[in-house]
N, C-alpha and C positions, 0 to 999 in steps of 0.2 A: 832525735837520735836516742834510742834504748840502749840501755848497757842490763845486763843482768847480775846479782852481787846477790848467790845463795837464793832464797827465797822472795827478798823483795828486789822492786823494780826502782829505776835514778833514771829519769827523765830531763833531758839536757832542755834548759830552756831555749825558747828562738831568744835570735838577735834583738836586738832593741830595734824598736822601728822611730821614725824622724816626724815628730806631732806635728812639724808645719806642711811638711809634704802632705801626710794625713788628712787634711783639713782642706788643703787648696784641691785634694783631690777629689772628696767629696763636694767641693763648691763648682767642681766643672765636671760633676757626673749630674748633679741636680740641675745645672744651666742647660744638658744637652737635653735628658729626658722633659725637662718643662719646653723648651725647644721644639721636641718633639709632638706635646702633648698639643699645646697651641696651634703649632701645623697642621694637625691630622684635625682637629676642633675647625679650624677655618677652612679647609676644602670641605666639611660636610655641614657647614652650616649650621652648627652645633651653639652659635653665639647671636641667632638670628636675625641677624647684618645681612645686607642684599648677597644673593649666592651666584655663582658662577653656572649659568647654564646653559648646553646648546640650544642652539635653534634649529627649529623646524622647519624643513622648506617645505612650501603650499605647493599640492601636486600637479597645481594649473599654474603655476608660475613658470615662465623660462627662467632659472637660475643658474648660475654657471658651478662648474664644481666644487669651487672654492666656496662658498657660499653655508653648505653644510656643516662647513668646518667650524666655521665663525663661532665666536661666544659672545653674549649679553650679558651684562647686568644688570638684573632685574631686581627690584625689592622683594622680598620673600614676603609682607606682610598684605593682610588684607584692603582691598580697594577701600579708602574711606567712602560715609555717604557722598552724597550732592555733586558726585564727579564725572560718573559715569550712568546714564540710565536705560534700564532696561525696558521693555513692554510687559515680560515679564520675566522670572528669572527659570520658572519650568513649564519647559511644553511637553504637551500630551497627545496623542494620536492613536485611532485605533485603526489597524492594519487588519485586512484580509487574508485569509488562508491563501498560499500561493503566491501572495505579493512577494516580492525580494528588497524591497528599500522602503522605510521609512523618513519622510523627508519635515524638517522643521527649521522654520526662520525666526531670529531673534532678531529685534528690531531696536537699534541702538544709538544714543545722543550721547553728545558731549556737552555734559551737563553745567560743565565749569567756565571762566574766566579766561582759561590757558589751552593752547594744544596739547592732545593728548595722543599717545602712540599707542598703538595696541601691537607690541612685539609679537604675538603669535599668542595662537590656540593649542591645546590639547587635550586628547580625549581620554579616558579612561579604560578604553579596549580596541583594540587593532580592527573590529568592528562598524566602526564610530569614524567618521571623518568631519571634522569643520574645516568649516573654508573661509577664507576674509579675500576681501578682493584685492589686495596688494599687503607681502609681508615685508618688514615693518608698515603698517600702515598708521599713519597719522590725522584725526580730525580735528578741524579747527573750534573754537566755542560756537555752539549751538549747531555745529554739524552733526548731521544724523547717517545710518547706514545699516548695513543687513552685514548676519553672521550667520550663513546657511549651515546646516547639519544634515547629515545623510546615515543611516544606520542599517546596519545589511542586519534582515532579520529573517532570513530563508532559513528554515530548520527551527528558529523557535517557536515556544509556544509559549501562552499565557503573557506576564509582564517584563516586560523587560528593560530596564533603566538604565542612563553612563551619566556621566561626570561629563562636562563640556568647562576646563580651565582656561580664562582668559587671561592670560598675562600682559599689565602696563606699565607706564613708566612711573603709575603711581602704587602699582600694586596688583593684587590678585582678584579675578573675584570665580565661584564658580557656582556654574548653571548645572540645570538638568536636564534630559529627557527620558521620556517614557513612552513605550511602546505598549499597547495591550493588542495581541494576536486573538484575531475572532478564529474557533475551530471552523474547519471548511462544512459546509450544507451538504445534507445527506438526504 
């Protein structure tokens, strides 16, 4: 509140304010925001603890519709050695002018002691399909099996590489493949 008296100014002070309210007030502004901050930190994964993520239905699977909805818990970290082995972990191929699909097999053991799940594949371009032959699929110690790949490469040229992520119940691991397009004969 101003009042004015001739040339200078008399500025009414505020009220007193209550130091204990003050105090417990800022102690439950700082409990929501860290509240908050934790929250939003744990759906992204931010603390790199296993993350919350859908799964993929395999497109030759009969799965019902509920199916897609589902969530996994997967470890976010990488597949340790000795657990899972590969034949190799990047294949290579060289494609024809005119061909439409590049196709590649991984050839895969369960290297370990224990079963192991393989929750699902993904690609790294809408391109790119893996396939497992049942999702969740489960190998027992020293089971082996195939992780086919299919890459639609009509329209490219030259090389062309994706990302092939296997996700397990021990972790991550990820492959490659590589295309090299031959120009067509003239």
């Amino acid at each position: 509140m101003n009042q004015t008296k001739g040339c200078s100014q008399v500025i009414a002070k505020p009220p007193p304010r209550h130091s204990k309210n003050r105090g417990l007030r800022y102690f439950l502004i700082y409990l929501v925001y860290a509240g908050a901050v934790l929250g939003v930190s744990a759906k992204f994964g931010l603390f790199g603890g296993p993350k919350v993520i859908p799964t993929n239905v395999n497109v030759n699977a009969q799965a019902s519709s509920l199916s897609g909805m589902l969530k996994l818990v997967v470890p976010s970290v990488p597949l340790p050695n000795g657990i899972l082995a590969f034949d190799e972990e990047m294949k290579q191929t060289i494609v024809r002018a005119g061909e439409k699909e590049a196709h590649f097999v991984f050839k895969i053991s369960n290297a370990s002691q224990k079963s192991l799940t393989i929750e699902r594949v993904e690609t790294s371009c809408g391109c790119t399909v893996a396939q497992l032959p049942q999702t969740p699929w489960t190998l027992k110690p020293h089971e082996k099996g195939d992780i086919r790949v299919t890459m639609n490469v009509l329209g490219l040229t030259g090389k062309s590489a994706r990302d092939v992520s296997v996700f397990t119940s021990q972790g991550y691991k990820v492959l490659k493949v590589e295309a090299s397009m031959l120009p067509a004969e003239e």
